[in-house]
Each structure stands twice: as structure tokens, then as C-alpha cells.
N, C-alpha and C positions, 0 to 999 in steps of 0.2 A: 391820274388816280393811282397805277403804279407804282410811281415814283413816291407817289405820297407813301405809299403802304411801306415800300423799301425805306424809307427816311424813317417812319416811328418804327419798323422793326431796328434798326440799327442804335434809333435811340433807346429803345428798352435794354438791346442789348448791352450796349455803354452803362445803363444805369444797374444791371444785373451786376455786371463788372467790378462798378464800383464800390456796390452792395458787399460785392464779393471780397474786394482787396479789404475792405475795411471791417470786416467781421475775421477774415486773415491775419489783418495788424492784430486785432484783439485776441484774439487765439493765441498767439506769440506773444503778447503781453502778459497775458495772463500764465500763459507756460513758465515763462521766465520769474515771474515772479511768486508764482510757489516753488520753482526748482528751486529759488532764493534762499527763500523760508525755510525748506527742506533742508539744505546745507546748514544753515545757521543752526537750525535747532538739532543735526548730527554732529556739525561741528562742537556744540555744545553738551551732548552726550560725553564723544570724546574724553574731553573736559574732562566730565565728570569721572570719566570709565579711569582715565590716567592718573587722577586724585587717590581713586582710593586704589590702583594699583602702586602708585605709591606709599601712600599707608600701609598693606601690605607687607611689601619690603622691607618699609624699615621695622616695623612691628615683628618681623621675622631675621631683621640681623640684630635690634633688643634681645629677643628671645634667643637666638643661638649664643649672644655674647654671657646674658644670663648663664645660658645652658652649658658652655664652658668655664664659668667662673665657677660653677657649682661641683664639677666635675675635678677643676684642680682642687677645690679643698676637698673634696672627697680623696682624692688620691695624698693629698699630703695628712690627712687625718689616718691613712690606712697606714702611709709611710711613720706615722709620729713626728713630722714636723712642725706641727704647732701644738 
């Protein structure tokens, strides 16, 4: 009778275990694959964030190249150059 009781407790415990390991794998699966998700969709910000810092830029060396062509004919209009 003992022995019996020591046998189903050891079985419950085994099946606890494995209950256990496999709601663990899930846990982990599931971590992994919103951390996935996560990176994609920052990776893809990124992206975006780098795009229009590029635009930026060059919107602002147009503007400066602008803003110096304006400036020489301003000085040669002062000098009587053209």
C-alpha cells in the first residue's frame, strides 16, 4: 500500500513536470516571438525616423545653396556687377 502511494505520488509529480516544461517552452515561444515583432516594427520606425532625416538634410543644403546664390547676387548687385 506504501509503495503504491510512493508510485502515484512520483507519477503526479513527473506529470506536474511536464505540465511544467511545456507551458515553459511556451513562455519562451511566445517571448521570442513578440521580441520578433518588436524589433521589426522598431526596425521599421528606424526606417522611417532615417527617411525623413534625410529629407531634412538635403532640404537644408537646397536651402543653404539657395541661400548663398542669393547672397552672391546681392553682393554683386551692391558692387554693380550685373
Amino acid at each position: 500500500m506504501l509503495f503504491l502511494r510512493i508510485t502515484q505520488i512520483k507519477y503526479i509529480f513527473l506529470q506536474i513536470k511536464k505540465e511544467y516544461m511545456i507551458m515553459k517552452r511556451t513562455l519562451w515561444f511566445i517571448f521570442f516571438l513578440l521580441n520578433s515583432l518588436f524589433y521589426l516594427y522598431a526596425d521599421s520606425e528606424n526606417d522611417s525616423l532615417l527617411k525623413v532625416l534625410d529629407k531634412v538634410i538635403s532640404e537644408r543644403l537646397i536651402y543653404t545653396q539657395k541661400k548663398k546664390e542669393a547672397t552672391i547676387k546681392e553682393l554683386k548687385k551692391k558692387e554693380g556687377w550685373s
